[in-house]
N, CA, C and O atoms as CSV, one atom per row, in Angstrom:
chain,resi,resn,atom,element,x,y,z
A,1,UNK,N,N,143.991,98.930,28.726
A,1,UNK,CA,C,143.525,97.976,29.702
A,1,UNK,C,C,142.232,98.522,30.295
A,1,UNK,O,O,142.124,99.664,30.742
A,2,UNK,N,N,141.147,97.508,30.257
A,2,UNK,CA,C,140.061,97.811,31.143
A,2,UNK,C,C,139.615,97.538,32.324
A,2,UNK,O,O,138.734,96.679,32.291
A,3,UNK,N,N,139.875,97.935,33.380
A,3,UNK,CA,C,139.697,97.024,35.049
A,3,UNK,C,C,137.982,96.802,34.738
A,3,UNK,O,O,137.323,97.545,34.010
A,4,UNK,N,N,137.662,96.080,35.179
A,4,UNK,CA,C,136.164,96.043,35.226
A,4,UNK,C,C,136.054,95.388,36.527
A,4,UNK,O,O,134.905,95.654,36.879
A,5,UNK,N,N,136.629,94.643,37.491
A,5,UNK,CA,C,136.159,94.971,38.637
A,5,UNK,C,C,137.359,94.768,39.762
A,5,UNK,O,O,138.403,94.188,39.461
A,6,UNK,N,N,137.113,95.303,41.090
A,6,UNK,CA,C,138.392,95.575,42.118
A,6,UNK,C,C,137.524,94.897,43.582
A,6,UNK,O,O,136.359,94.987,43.971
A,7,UNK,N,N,138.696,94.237,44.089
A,7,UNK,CA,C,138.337,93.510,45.179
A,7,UNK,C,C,139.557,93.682,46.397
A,7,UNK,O,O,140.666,93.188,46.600
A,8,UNK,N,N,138.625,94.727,47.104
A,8,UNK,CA,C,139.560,95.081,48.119
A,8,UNK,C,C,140.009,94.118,49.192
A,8,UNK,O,O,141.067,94.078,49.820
A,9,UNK,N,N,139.140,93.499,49.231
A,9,UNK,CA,C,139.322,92.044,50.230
A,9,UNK,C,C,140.223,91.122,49.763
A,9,UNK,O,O,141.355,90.915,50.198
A,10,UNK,N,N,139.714,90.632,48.941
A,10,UNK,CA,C,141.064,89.326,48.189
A,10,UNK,C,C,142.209,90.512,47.274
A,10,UNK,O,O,142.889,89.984,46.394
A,11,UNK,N,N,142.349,91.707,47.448
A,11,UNK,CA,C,143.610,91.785,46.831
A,11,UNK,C,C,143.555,91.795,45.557
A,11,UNK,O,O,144.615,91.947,44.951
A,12,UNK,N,N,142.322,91.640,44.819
A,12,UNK,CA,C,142.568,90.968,43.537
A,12,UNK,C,C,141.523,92.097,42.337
A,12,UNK,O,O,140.534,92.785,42.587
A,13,UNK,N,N,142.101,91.929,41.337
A,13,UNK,CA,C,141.763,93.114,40.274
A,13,UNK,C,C,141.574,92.200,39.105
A,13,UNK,O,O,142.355,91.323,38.736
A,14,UNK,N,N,140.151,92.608,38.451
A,14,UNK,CA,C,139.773,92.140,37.076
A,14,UNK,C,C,140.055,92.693,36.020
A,14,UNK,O,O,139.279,93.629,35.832
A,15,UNK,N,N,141.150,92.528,34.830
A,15,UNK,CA,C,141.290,93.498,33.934
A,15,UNK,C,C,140.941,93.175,32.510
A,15,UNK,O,O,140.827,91.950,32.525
A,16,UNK,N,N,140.726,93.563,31.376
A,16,UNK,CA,C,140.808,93.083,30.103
A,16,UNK,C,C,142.079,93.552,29.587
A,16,UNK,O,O,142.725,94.540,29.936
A,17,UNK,N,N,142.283,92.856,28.875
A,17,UNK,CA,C,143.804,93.208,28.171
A,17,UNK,C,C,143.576,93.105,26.613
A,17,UNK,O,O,142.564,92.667,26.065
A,18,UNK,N,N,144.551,93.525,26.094
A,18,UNK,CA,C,144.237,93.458,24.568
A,18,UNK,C,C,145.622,92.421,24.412
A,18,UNK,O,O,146.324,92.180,25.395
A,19,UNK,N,N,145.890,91.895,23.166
A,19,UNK,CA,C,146.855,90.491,23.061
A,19,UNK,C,C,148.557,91.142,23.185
A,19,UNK,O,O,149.588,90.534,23.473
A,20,UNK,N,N,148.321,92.816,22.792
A,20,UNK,CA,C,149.578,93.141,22.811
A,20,UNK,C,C,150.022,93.518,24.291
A,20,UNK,O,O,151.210,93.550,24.609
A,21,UNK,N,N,148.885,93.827,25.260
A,21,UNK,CA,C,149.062,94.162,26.570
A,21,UNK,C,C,149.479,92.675,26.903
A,21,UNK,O,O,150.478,92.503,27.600
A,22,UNK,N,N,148.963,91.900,26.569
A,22,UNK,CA,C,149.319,90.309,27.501
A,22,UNK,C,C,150.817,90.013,26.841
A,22,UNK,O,O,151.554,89.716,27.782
A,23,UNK,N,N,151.142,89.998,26.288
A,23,UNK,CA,C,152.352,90.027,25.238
A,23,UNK,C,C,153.503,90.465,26.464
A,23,UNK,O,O,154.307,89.712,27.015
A,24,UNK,N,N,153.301,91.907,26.687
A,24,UNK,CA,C,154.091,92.610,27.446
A,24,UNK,C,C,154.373,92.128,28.575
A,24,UNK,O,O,155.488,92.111,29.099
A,25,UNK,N,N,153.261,91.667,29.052
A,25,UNK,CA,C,153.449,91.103,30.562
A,25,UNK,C,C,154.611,90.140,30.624
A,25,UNK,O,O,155.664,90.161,31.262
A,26,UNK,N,N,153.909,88.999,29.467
A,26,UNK,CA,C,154.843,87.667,29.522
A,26,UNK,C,C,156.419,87.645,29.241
A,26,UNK,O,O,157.350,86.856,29.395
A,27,UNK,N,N,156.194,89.060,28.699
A,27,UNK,CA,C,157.864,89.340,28.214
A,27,UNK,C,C,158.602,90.015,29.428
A,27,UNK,O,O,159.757,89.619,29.580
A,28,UNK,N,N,158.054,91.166,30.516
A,28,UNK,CA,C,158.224,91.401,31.626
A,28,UNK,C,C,158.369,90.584,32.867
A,28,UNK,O,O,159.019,90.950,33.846
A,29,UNK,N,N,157.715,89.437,32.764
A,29,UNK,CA,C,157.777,88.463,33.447
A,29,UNK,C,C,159.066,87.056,33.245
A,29,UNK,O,O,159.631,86.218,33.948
A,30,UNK,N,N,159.024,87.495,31.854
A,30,UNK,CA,C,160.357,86.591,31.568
A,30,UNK,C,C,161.909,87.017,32.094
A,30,UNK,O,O,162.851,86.341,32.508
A,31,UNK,N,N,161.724,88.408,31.883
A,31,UNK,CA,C,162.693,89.915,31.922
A,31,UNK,C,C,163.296,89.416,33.378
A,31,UNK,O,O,164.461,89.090,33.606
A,32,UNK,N,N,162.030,89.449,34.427
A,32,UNK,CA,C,162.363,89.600,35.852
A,32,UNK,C,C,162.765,87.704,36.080
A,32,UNK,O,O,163.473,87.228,36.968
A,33,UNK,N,N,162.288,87.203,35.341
A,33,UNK,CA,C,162.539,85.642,36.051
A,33,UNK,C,C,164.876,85.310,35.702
A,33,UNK,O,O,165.755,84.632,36.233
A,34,UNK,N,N,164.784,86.245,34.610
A,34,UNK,CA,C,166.009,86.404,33.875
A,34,UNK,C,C,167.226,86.504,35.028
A,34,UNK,O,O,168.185,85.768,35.258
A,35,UNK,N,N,166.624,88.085,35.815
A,35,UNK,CA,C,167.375,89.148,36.526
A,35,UNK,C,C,167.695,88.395,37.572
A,35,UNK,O,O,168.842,88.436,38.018
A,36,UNK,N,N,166.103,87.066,38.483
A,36,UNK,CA,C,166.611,86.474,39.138
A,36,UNK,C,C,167.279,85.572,39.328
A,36,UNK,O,O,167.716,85.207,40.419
A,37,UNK,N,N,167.499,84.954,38.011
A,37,UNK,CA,C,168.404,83.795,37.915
A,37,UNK,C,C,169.934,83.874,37.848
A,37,UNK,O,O,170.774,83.038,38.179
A,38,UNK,N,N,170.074,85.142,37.314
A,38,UNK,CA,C,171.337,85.874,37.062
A,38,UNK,C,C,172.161,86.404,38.268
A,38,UNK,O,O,173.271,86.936,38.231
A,39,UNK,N,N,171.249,86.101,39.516
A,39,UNK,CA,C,171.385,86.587,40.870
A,39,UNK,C,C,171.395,85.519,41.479
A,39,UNK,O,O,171.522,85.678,42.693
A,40,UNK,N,N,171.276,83.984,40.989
A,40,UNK,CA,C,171.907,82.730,41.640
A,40,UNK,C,C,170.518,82.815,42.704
A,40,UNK,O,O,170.926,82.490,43.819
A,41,UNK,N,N,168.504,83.247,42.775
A,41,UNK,CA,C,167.848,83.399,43.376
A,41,UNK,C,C,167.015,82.528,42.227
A,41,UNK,O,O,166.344,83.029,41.325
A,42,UNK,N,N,167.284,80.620,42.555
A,42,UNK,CA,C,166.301,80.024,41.678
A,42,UNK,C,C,164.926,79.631,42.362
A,42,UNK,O,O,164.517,78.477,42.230
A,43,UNK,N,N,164.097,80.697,43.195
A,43,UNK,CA,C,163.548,80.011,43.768
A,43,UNK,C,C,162.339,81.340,43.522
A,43,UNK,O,O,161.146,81.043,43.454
A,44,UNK,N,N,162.823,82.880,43.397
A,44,UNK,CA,C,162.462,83.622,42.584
A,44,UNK,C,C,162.168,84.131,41.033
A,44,UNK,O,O,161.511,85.009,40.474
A,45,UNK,N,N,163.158,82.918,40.642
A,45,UNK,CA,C,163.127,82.863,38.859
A,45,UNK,C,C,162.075,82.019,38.730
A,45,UNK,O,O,161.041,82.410,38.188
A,46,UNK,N,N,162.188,80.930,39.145
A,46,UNK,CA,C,160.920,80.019,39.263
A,46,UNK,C,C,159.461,80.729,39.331
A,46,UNK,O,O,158.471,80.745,38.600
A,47,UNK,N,N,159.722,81.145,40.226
A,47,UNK,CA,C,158.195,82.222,40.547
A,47,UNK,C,C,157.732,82.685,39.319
A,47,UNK,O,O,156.775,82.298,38.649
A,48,UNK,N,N,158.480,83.498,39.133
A,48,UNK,CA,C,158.226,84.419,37.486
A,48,UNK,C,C,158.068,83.728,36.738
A,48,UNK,O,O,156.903,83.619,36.356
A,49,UNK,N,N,159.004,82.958,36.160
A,49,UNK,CA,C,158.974,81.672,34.850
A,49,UNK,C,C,157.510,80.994,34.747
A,49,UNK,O,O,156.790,80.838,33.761
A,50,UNK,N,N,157.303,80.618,36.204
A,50,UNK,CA,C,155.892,80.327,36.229
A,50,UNK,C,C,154.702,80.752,35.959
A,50,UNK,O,O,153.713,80.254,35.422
A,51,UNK,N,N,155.123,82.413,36.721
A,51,UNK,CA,C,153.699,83.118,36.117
A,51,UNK,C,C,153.866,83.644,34.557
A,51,UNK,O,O,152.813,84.038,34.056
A,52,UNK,N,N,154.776,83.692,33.913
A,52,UNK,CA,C,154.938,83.476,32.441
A,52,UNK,C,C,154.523,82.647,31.399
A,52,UNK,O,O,154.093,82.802,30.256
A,53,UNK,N,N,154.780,81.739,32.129
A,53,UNK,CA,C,154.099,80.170,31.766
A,53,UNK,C,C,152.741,80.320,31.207
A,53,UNK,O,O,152.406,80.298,30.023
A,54,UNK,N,N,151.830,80.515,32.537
A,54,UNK,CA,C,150.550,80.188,32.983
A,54,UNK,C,C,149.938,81.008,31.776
A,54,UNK,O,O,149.095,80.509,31.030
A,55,UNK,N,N,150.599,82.803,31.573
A,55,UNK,CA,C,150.088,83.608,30.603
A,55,UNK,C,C,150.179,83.146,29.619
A,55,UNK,O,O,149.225,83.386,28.880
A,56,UNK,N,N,151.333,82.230,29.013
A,56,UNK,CA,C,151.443,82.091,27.735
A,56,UNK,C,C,150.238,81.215,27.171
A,56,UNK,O,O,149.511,81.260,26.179
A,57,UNK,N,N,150.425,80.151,28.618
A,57,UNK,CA,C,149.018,79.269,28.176
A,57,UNK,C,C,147.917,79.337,27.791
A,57,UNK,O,O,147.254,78.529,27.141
A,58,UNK,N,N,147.598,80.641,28.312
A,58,UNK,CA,C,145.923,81.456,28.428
A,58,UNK,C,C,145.923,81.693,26.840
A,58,UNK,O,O,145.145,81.353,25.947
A,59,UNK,N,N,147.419,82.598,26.870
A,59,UNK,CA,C,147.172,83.134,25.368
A,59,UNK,C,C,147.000,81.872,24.170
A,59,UNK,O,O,146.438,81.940,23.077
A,60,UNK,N,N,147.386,81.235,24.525
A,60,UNK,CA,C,147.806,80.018,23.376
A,60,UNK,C,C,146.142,79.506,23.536
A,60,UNK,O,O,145.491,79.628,22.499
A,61,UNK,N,N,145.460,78.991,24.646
A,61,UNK,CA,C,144.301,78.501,25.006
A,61,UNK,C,C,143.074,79.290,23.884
A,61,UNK,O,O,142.325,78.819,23.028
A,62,UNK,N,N,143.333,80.777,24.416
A,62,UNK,CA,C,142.400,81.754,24.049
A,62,UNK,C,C,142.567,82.123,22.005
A,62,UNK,O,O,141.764,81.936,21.091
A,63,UNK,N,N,143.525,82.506,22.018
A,63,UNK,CA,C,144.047,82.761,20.444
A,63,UNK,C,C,144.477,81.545,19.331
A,63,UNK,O,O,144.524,81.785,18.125
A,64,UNK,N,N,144.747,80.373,19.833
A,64,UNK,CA,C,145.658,79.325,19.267
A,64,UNK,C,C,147.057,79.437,19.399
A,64,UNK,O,O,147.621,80.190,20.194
A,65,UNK,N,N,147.484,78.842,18.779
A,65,UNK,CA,C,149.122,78.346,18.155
A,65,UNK,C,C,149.982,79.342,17.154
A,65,UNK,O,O,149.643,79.567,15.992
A,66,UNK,N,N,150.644,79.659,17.515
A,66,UNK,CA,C,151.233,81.355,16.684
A,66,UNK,C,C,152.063,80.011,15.560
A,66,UNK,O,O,152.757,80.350,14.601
């Protein structure tokens, strides 16, 4: 992973990823949306599921259709 830029104000970090780093995420993100659903917390699974989502989209956007 490459940060290329950091923003102490908004909180927010620029990174490059390579397809297997984004991979990981979406699968980590699925992992945790899992743990919360399994915990009867659909309001936290949601959360995750979502930001899973959004990655997959990018990837699909950016790479195509596996």
């Amino acid at each position: 992973m490459n940060i290329i830029k950091k923003d102490t104000e908004s909180k927010t970090v620029t990174a490059e990823l390579d397809w297997y780093e984004l991979d990981l995420f979406i699968n980590e993100y699925d992992e945790i949306a899992g743990r919360h659903l399994r915990q009867n917390d659909l309001e936290k699974a949601m959360y995750w599921s979502k930001l899973s989502k959004e990655l997959e989209k990018i990837r699909k956007e950016v790479i195509g259709k596996e």
